[in-house]
PDB file with one MODEL, atoms N, CA, C and O in Angstrom:
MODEL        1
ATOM      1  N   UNK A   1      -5.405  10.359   4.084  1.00  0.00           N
ATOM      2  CA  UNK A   1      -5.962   9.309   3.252  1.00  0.00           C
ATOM      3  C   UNK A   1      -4.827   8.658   2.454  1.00  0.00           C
ATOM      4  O   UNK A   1      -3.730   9.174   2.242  1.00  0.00           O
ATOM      5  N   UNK A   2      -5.127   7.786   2.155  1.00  0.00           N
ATOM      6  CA  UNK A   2      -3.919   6.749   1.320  1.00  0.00           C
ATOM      7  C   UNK A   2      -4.698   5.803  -0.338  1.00  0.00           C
ATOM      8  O   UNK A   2      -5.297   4.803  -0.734  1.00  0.00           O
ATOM      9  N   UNK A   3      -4.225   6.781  -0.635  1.00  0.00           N
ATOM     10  CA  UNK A   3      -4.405   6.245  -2.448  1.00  0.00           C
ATOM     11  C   UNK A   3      -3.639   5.315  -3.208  1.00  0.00           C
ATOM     12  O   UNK A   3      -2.731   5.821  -3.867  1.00  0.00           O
ATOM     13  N   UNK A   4      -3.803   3.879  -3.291  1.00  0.00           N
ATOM     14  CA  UNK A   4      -2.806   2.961  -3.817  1.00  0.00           C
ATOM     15  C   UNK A   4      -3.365   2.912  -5.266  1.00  0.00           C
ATOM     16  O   UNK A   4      -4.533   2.540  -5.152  1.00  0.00           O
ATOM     17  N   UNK A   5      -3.050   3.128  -6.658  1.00  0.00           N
ATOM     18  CA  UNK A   5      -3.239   2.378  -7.861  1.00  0.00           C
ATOM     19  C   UNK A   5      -1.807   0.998  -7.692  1.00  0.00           C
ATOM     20  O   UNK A   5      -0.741   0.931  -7.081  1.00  0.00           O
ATOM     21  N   UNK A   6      -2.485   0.210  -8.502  1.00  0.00           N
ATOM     22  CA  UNK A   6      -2.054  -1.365  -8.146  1.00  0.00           C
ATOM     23  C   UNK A   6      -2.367  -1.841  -9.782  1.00  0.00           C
ATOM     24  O   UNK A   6      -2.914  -1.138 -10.632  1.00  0.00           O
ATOM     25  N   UNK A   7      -1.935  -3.023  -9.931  1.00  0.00           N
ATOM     26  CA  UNK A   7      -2.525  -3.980 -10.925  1.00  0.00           C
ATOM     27  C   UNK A   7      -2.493  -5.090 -10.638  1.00  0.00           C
ATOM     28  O   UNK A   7      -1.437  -5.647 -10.339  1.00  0.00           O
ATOM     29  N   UNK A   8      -4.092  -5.923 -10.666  1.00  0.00           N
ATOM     30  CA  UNK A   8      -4.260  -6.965 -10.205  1.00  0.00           C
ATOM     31  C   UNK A   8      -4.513  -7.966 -11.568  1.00  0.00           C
ATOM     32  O   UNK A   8      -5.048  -7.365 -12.500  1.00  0.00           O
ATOM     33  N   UNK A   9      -4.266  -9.120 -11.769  1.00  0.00           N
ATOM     34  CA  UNK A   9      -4.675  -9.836 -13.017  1.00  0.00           C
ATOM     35  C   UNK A   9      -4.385  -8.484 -14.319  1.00  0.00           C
ATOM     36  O   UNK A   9      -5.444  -8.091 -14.807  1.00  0.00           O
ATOM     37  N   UNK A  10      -3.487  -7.997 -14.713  1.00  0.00           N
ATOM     38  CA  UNK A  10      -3.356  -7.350 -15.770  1.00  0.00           C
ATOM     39  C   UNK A  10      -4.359  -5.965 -15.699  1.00  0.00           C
ATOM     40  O   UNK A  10      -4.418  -5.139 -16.610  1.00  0.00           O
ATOM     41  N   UNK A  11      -4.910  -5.910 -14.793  1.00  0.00           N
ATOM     42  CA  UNK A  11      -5.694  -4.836 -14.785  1.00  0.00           C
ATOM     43  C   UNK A  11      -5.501  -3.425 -13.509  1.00  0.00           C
ATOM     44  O   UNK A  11      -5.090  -3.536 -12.354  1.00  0.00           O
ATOM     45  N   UNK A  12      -5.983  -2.105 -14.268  1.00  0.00           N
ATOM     46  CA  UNK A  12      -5.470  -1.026 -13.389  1.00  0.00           C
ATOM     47  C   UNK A  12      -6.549  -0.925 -11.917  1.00  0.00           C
ATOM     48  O   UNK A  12      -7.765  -0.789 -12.055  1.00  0.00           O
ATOM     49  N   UNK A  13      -6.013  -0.997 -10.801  1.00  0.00           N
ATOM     50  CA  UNK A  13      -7.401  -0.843  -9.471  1.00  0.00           C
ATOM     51  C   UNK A  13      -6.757   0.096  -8.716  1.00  0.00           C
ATOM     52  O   UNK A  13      -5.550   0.252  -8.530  1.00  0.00           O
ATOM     53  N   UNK A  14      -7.432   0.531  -8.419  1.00  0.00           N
ATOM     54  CA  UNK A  14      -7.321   1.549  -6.726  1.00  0.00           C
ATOM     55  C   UNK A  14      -8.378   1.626  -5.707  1.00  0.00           C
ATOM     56  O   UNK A  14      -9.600   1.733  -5.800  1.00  0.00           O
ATOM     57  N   UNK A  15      -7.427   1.527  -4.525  1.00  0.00           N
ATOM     58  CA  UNK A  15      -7.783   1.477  -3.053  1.00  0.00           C
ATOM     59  C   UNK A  15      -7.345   2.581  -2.358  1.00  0.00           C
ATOM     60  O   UNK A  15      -6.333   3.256  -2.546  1.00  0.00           O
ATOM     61  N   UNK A  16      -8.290   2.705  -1.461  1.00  0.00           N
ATOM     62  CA  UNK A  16      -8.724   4.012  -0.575  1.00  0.00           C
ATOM     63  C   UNK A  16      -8.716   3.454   1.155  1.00  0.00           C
ATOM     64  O   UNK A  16      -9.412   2.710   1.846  1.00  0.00           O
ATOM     65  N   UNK A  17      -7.737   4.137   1.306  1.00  0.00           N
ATOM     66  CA  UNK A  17      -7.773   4.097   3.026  1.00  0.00           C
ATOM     67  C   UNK A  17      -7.750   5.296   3.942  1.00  0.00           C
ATOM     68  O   UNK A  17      -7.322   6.429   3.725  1.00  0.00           O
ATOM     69  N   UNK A  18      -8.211   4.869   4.826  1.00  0.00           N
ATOM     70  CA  UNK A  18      -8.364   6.568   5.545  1.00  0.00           C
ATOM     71  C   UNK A  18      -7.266   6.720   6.015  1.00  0.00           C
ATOM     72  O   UNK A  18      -6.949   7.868   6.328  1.00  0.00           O
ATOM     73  N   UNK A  19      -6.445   5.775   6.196  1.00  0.00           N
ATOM     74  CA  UNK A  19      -4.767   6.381   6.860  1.00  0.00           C
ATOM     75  C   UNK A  19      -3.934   4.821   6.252  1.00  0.00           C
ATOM     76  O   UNK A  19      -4.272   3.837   5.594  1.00  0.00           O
ATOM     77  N   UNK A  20      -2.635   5.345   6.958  1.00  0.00           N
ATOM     78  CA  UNK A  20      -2.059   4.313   6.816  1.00  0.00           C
ATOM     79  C   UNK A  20      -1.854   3.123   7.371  1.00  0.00           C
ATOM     80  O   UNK A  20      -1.592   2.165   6.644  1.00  0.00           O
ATOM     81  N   UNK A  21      -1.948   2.969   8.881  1.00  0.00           N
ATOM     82  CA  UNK A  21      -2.767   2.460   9.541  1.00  0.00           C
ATOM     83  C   UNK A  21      -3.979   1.620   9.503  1.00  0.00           C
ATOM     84  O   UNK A  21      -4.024   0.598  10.187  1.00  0.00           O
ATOM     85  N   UNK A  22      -5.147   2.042   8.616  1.00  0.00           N
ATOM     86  CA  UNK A  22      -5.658   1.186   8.417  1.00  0.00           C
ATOM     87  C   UNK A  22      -5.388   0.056   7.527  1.00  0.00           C
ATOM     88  O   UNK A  22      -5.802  -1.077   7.773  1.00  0.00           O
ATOM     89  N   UNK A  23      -4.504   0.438   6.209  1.00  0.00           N
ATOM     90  CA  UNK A  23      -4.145  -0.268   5.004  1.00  0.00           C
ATOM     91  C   UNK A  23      -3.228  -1.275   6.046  1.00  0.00           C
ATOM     92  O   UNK A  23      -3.988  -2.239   6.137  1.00  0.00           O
ATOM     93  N   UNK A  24      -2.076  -1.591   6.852  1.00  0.00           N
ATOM     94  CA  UNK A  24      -1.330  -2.346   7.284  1.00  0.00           C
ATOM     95  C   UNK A  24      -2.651  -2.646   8.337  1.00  0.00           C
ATOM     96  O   UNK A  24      -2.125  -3.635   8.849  1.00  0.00           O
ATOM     97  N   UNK A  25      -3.631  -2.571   8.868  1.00  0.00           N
ATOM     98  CA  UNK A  25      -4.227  -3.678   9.437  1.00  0.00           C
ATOM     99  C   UNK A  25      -5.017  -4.593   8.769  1.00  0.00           C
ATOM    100  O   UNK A  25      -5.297  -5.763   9.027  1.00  0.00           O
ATOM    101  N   UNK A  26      -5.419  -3.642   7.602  1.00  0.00           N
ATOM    102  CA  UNK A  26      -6.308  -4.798   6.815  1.00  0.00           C
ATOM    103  C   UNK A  26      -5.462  -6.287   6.364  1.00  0.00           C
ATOM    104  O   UNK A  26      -6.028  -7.372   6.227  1.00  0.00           O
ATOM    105  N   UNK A  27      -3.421  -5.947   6.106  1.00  0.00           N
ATOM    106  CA  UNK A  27      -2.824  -6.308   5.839  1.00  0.00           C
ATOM    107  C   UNK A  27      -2.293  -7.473   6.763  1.00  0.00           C
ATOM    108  O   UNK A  27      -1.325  -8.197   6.531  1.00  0.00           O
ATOM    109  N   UNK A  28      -3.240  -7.505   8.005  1.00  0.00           N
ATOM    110  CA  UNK A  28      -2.387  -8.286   8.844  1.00  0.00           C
ATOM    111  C   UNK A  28      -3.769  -9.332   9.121  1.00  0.00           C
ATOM    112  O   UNK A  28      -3.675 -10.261   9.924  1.00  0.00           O
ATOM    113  N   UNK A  29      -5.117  -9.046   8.319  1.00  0.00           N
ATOM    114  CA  UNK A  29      -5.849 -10.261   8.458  1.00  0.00           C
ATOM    115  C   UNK A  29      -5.457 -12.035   8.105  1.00  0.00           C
ATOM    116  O   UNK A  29      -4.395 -12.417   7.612  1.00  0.00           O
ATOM    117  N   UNK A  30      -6.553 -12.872   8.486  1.00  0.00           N
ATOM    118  CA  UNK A  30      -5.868 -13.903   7.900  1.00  0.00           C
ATOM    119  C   UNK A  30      -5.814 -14.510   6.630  1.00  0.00           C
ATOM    120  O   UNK A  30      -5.211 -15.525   6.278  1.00  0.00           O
ATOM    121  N   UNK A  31      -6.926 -13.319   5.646  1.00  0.00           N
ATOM    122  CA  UNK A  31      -6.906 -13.431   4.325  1.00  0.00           C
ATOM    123  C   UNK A  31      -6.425 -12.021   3.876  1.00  0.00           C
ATOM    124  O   UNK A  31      -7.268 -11.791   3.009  1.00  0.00           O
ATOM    125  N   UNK A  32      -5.661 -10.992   3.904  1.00  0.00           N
ATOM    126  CA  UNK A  32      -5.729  -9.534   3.597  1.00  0.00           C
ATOM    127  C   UNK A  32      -6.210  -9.931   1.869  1.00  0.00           C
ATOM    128  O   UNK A  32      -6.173 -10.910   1.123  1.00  0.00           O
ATOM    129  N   UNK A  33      -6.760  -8.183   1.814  1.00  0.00           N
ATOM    130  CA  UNK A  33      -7.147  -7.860   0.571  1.00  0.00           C
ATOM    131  C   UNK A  33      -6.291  -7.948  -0.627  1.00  0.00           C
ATOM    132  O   UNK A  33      -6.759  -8.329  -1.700  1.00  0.00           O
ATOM    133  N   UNK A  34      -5.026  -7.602  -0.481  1.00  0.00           N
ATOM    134  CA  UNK A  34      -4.277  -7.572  -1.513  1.00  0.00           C
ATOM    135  C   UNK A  34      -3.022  -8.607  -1.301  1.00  0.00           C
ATOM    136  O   UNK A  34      -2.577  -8.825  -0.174  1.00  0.00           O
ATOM    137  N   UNK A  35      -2.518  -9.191  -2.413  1.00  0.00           N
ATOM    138  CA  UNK A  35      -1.841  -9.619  -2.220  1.00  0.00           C
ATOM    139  C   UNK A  35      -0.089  -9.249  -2.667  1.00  0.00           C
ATOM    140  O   UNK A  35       0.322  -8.640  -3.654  1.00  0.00           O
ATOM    141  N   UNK A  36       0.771  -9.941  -1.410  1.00  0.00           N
ATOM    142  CA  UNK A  36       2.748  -8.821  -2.253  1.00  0.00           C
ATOM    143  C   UNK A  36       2.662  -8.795  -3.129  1.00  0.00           C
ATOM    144  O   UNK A  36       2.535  -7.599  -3.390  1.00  0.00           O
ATOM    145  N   UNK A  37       2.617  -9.439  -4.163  1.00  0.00           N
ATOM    146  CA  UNK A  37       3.157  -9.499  -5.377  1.00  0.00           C
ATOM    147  C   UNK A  37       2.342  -8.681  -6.252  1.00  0.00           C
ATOM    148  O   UNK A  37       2.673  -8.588  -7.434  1.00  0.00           O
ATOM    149  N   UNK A  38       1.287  -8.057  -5.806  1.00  0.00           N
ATOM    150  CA  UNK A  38       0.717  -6.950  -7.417  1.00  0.00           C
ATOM    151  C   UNK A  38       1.727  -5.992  -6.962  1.00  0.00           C
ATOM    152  O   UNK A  38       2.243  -5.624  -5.907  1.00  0.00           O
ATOM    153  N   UNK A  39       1.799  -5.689  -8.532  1.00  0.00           N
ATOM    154  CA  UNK A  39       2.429  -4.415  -8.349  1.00  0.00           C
ATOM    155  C   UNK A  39       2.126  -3.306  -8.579  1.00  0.00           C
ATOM    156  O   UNK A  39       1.251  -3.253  -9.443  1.00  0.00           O
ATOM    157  N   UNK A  40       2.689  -1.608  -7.912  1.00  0.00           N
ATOM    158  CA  UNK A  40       1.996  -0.773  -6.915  1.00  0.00           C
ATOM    159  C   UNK A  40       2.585   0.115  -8.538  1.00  0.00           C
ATOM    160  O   UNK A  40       3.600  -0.055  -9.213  1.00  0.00           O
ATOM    161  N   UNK A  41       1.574   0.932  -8.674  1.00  0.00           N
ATOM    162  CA  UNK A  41       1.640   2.207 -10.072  1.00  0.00           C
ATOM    163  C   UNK A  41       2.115   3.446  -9.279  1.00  0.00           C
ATOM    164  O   UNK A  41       3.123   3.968  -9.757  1.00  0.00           O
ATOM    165  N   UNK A  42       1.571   4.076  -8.088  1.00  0.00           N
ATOM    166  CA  UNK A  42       1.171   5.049  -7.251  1.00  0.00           C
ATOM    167  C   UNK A  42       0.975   4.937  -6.102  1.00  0.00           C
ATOM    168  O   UNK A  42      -0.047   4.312  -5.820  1.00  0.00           O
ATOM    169  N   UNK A  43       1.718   5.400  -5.081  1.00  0.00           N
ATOM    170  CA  UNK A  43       0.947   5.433  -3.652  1.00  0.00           C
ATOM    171  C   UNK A  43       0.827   7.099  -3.119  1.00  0.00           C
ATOM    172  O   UNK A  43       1.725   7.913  -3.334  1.00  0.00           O
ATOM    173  N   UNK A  44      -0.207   7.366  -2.530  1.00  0.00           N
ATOM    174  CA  UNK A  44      -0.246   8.698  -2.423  1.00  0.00           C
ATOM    175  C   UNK A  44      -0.793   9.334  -0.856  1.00  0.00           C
ATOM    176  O   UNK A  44      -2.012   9.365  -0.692  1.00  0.00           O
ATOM    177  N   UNK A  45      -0.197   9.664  -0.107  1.00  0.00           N
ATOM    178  CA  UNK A  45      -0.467   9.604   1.685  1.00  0.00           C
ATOM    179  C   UNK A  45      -0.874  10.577   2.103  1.00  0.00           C
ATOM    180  O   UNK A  45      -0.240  10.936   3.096  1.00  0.00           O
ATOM    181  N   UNK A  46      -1.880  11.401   1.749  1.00  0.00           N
ATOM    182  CA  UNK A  46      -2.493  12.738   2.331  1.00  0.00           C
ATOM    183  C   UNK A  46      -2.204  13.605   1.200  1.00  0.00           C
ATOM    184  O   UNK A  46      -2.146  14.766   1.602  1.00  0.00           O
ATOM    185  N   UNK A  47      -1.975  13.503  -0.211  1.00  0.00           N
ATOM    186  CA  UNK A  47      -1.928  14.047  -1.159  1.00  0.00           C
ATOM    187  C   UNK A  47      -0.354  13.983  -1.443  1.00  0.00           C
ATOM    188  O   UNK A  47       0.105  14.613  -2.396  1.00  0.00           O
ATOM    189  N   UNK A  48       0.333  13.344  -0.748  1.00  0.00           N
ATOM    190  CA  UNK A  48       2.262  13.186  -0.907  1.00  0.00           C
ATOM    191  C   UNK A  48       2.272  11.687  -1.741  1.00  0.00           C
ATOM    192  O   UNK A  48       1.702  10.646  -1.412  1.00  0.00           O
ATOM    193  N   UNK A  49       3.221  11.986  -3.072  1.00  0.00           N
ATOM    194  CA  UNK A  49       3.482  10.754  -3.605  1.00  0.00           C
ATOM    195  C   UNK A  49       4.472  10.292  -2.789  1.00  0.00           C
ATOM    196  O   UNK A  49       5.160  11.089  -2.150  1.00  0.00           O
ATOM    197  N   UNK A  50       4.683   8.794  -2.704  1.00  0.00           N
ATOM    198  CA  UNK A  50       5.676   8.407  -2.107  1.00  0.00           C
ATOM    199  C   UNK A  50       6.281   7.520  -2.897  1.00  0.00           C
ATOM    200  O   UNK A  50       5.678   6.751  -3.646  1.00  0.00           O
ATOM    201  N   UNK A  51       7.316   7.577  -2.788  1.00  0.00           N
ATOM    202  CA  UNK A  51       8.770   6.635  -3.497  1.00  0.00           C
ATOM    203  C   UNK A  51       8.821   5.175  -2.679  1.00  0.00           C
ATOM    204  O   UNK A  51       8.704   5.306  -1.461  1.00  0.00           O
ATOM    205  N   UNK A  52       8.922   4.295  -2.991  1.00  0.00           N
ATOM    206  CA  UNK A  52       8.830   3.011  -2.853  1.00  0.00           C
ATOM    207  C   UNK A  52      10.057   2.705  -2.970  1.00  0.00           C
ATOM    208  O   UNK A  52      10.419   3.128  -4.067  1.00  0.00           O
ATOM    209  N   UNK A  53      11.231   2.003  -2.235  1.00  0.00           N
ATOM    210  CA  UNK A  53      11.977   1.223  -2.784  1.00  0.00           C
ATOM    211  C   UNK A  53      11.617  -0.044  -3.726  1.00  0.00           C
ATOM    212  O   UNK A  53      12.359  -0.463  -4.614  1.00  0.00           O
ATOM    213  N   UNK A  54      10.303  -0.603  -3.371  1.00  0.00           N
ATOM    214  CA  UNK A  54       9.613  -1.999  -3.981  1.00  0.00           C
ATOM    215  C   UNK A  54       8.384  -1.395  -4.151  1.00  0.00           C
ATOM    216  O   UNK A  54       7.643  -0.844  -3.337  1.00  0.00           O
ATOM    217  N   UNK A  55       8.258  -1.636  -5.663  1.00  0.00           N
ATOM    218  CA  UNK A  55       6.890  -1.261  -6.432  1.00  0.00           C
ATOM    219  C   UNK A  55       5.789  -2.198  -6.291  1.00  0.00           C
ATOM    220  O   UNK A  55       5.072  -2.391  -7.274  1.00  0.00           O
ATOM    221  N   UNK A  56       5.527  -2.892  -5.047  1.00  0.00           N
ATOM    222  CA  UNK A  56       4.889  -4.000  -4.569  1.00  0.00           C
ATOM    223  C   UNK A  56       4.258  -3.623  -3.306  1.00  0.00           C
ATOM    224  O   UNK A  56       4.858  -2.972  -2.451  1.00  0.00           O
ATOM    225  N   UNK A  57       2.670  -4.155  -3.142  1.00  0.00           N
ATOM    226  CA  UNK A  57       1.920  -4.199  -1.724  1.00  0.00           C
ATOM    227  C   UNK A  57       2.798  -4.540  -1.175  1.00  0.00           C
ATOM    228  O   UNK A  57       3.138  -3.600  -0.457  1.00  0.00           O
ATOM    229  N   UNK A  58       3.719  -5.711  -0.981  1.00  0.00           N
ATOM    230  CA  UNK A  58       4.480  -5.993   0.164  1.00  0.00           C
ATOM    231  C   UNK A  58       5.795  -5.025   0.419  1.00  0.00           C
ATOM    232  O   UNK A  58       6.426  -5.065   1.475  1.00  0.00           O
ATOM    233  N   UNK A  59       6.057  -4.340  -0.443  1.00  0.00           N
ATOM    234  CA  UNK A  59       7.220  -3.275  -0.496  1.00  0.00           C
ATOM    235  C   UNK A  59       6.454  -1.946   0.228  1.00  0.00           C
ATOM    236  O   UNK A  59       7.106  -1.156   0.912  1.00  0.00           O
ATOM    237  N   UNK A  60       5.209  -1.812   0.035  1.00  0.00           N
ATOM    238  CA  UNK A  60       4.221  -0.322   0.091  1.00  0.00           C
ATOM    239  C   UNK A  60       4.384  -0.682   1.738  1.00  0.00           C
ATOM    240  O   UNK A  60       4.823   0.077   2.601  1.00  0.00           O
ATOM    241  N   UNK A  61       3.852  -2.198   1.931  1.00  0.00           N
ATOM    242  CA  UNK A  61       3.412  -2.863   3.521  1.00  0.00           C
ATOM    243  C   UNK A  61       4.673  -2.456   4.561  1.00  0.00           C
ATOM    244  O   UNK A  61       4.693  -2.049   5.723  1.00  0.00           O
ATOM    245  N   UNK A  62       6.038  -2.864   3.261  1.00  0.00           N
ATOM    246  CA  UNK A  62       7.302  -2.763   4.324  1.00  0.00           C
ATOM    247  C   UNK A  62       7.536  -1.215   4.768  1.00  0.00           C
ATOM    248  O   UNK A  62       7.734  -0.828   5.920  1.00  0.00           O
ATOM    249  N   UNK A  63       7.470  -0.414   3.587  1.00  0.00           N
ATOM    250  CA  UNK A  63       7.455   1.051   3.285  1.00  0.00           C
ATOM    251  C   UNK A  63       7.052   1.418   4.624  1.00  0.00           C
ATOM    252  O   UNK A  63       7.786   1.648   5.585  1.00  0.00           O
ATOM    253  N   UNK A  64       5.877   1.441   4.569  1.00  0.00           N
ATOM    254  CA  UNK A  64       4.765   1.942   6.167  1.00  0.00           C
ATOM    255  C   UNK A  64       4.992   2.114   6.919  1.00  0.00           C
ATOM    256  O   UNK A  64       4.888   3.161   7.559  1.00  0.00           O
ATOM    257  N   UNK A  65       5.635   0.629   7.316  1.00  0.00           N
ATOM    258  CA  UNK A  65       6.076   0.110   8.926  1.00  0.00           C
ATOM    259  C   UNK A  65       7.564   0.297   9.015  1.00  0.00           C
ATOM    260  O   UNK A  65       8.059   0.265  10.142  1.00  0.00           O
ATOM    261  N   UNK A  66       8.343   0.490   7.973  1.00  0.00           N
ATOM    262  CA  UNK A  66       9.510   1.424   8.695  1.00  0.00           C
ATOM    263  C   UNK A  66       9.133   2.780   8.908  1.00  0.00           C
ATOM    264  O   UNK A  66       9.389   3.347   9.970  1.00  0.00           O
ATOM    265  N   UNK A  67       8.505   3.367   7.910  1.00  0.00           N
ATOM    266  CA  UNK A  67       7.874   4.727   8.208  1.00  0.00           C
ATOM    267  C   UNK A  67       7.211   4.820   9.871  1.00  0.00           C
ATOM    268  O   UNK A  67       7.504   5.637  10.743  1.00  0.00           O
ATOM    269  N   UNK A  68       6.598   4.107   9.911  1.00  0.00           N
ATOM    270  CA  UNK A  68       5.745   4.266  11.408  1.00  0.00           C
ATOM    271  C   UNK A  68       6.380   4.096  12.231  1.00  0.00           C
ATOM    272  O   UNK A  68       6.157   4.730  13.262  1.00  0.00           O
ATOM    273  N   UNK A  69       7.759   2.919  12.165  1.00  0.00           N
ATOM    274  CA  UNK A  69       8.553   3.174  13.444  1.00  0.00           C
ATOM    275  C   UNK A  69       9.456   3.585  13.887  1.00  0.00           C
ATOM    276  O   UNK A  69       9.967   3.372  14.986  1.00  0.00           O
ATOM    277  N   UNK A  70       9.958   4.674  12.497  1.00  0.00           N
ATOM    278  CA  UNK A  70      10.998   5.809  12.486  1.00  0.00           C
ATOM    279  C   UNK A  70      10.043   7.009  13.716  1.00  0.00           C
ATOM    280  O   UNK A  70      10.678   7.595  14.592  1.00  0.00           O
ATOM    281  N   UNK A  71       8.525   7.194  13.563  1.00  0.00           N
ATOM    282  CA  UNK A  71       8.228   8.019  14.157  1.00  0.00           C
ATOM    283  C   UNK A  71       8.162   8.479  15.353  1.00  0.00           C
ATOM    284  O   UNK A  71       7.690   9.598  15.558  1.00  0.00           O
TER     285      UNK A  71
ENDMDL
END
């Protein structure tokens, strides 16, 4: 599962994905849910915090997909 806290408009939110995988497809609609620029409090991937170089959805987005294609 994938736990993002975020802040959108000045305010604290979190999103729930069942993998990571799903969060980068929602990301590749032609409106996605979130947009780069909030910035990311927490990301958490099966109970593992993860370190971000960019404290940003689009940093979390880039994060992923080097992650996924190191694998």
């Amino acid at each position: 599962m994938l736990e993002i806290q975020y802040i959108k408009n000045g305010s604290k939110e979190t999103a729930h994905f069942d993998s990571a995988k799903a969060f980068l497809a929602s990301q590749y609609l032609e409106v996605p849910p979130f947009q780069d620029h909030y910035p990311v409090e927490e990301v958490r991937l099966d109970d593992v915090k993860l370190d971000l170089p960019e404290a940003t959805i689009g940093g979390l987005f880039n994060f992923l997909t080097t992650q996924k294609n190191e694998s």
